[in-house]
C-alpha positions in Angstrom: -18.9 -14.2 -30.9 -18.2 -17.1 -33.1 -14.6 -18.5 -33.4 -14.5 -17.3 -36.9 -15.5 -13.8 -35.8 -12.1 -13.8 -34.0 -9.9 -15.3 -36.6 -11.4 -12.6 -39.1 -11.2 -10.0 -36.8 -7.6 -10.9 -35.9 -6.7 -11.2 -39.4 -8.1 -7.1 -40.0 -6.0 -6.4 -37.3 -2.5 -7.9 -37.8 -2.8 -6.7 -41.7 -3.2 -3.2 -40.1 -0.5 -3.1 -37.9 1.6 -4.8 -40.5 0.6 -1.9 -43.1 1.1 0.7 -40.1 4.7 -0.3 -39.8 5.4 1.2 -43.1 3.1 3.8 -43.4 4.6 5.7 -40.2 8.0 5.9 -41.6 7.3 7.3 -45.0 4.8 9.7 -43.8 7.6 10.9 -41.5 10.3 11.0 -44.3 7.7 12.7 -46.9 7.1 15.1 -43.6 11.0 16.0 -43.2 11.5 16.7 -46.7 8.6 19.1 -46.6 9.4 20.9 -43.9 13.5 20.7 -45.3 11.8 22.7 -48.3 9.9 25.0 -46.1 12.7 26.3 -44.2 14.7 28.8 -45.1 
């Protein structure tokens, strides 16, 4: 692997986790109202 594989492939990776940080918590706030409407 080529230097420039790794700065690419680092690059995919960072913007991931970086997306993942906000993606978790709304999914769990959009899962808590849902359930909130669910039960009774």
């Amino acid at each position: 692997m080529s230097v420039h594989d790794i700065d690419k492939a680092r690059s995919t990776y960072e913007t991931f986790m970086g997306s993942l940080k906000w993606i978790v918590p709304v999914l769990a706030i959009i899962t808590l109202f849902v359930v909130m409407l669910i039960a009774p």
